[in-house]
N, C-alpha and C positions, 0 to 999 in steps of 0.2 A: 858333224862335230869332230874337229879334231883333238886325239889324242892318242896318248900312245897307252892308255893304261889297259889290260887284259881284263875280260873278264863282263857280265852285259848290264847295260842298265833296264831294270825292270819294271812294269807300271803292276805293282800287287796289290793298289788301293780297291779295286772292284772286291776284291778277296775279303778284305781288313775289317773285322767285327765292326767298327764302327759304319764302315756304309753301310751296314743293316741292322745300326742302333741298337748292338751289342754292348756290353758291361767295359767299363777301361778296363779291367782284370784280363778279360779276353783278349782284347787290345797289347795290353802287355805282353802278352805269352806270343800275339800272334805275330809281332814286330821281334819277339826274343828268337824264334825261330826262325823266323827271318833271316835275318843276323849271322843264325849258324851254318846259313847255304853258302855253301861252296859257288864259287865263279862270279858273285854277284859284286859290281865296283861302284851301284847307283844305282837310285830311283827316277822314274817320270811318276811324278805326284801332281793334282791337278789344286787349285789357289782360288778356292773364295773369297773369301775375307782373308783367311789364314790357308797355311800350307797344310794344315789337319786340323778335323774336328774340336782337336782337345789341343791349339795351338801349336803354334811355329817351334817354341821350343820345347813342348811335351816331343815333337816328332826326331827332333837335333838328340833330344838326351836318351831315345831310346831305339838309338839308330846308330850303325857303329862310325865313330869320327871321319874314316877315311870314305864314307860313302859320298858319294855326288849328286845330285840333285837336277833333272832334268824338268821343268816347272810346265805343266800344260793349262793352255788356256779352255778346253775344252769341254769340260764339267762343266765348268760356269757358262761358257756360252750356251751349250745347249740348257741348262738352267731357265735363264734369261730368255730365253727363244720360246723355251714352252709356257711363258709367259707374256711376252709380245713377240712373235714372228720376222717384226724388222731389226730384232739388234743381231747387228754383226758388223765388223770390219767392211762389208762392200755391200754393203746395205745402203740401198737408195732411198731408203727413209732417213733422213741427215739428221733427225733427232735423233732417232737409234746408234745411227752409226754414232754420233759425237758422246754418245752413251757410253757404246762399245768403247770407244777409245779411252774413254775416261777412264775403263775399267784397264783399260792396260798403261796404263798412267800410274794405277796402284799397285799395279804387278812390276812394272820398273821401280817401284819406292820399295816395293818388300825384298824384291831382288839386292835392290843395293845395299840396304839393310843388311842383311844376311852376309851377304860376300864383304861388308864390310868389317864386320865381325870375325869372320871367317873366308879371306881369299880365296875364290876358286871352287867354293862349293854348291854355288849355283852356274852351270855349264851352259846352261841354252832356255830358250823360252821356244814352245813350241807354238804357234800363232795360228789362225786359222780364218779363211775367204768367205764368211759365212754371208748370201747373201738376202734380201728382202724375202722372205716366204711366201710363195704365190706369183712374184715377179719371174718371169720366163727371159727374160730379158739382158741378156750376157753385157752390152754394151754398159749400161748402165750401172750393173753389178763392177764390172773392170775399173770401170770410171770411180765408183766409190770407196772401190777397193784401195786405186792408187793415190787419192787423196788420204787416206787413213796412212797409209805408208810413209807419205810425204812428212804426216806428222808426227809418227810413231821412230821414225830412225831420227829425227832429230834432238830426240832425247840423250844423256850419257846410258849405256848400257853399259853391266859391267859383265856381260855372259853376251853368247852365240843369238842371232836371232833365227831361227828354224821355222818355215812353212809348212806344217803338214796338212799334205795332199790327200781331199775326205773326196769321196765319189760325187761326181759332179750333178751340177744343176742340168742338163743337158740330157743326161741317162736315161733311160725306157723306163726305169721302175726307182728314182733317186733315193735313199735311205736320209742320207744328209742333204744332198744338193747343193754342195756348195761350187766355188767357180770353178770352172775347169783348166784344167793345166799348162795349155799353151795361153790362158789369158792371167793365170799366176806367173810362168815363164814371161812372160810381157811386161807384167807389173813391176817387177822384180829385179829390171834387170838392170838396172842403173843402181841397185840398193846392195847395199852389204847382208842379201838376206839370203840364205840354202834352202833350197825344201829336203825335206824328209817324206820317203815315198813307204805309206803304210800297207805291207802286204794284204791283207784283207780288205781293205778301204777299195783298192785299183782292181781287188779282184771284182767285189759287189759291183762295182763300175761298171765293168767288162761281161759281169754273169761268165768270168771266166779266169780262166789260171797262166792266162799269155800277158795279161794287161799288165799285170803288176811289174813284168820284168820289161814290155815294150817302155813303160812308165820311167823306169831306173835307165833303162837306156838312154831315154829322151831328155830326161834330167839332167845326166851326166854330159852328154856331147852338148849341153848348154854352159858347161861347168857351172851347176846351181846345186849338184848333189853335195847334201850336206849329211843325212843318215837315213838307215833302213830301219823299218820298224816291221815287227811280226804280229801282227793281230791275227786272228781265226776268223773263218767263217764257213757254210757249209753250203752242199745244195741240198741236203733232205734232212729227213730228223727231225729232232726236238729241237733242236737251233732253227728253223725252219728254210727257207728259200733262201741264199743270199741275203741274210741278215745282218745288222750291226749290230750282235750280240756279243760281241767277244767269247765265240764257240772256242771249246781248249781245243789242243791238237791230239788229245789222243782221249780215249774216253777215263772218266775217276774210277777206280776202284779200292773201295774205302776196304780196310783190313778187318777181318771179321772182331767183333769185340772183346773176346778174350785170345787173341790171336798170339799178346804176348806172354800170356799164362800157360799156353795151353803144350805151346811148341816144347820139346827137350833140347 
């Protein structure tokens, strides 16, 4: 994604009282502190129905103007998956997939919505390869993949189209299993589309700490790299093996409860 503005775009919604059907009161406070971080220029917020819970514009009015908005399709897909296995973008079940795509049919309406209202404030959609569950079958996933593409860029977009690259179908031990990278590289390459290589995504892949940057390499000398993302993951712990838990990077340590009474 290009731009020139400082500063990072964040995904905080795993955090947001609401994914744990918290009070809007909590809501409020946790989006006001939000707010008052430093270095922050934008969210990746993922689109149900709506861009949040409590609507599109509860999120716009309590979110400071100059934020940006990076839109993922990824909640909802894996949603959807843990209810029938075939939907996704390169899903060789062609009811699914034409499922899937209808769903990003609504993510280009809400998109241009938005940016119409407000130029510029939705930046990129992040997309994602997700293929038949159970099907072991690369050709066939590629194959459904690039029919979906076919249909999906032929829409008006008014924001970036971003691929982000989830730990492949292919893998020893897959978490997500979606298609693998040289068959997105493939997909892709005739299309106005980047991927975004997810640090923890490539590591789970690899059950290692080289993949992710082999990954960014391989992206790049394709010139397909469009952004980097930082997700967590561990090898032991309480996050457990190579999980897609979104492990933090350093451990929390809550401040004792009268910590600010007590100090001089």
């Amino acid at each position: 994604m290009n731009s020139n503005n400082t500063g990072y775009i964040i995904g905080a919604y795993p955090c947001a009282p609401s994914f744990h059907q918290k009070s809007e009161e909590e809501e409020m406070e946790f989006w006001r502190q939000l707010s008052d971080t430093p270095d922050i220029r934008g969210l990746e917020q993922p689109c149900l129905e709506h861009l949040h819970p409590l609507g599109d514009e509860w999120l716009l009015r309590h979110t400071p103007g100059h934020w940006q908005i990076v839109v993922t399709a990824i909640m909802e897909t894996m949603r959807r998956r843990g209810e029938n296995g075939g939907f996704g973008l390169a899903s060789s079940d062609e009811t699914q997939r034409k499922a899937c795509v209808e769903y990003y049919r609504h993510l280009q309406q809400k998109i241009a919505k938005i940016n119409g209202n407000t130029a510029g404030k939705v930046i990129a959609l992040e997309l994602h390869a997700a293929p038949l569950a159970g099907n072991a079958n690369v050709a066939q996933a590629t194959d459904a993949f690039a029919r979906s593409l076919k249909e999906i860029t032929r829409w008006d977009w008014s924001c970036e189209l971003v691929l982000e690259h989830c730990d492949a179908m292919t893998g020893s031990a897959p978490r997500k299993g979606f298609l693998p990278l040289e068959n997105v590289l493939e997909a892709i390459a005739d299309y106005d589309v980047s991927i975004c290589i997810n640090w923890a995504r490539s590591a789970i892949e690899g059950r290692n700490t080289v993949l992710p940057l082999t990954h960014t390499q391989q992206v790049k000398r394709a010139g397909k790299l469009g952004a980097l993302m930082f997700s967590g993951t561990t090898q032991t712990g309480e996050y457990g093996e190579w999980q897609d838990l979104h492990a933090p990077f350093r451990a929390f340590l809550p401040a004792e409860p009268d910590d600010h009474r007590t100090r001089s």
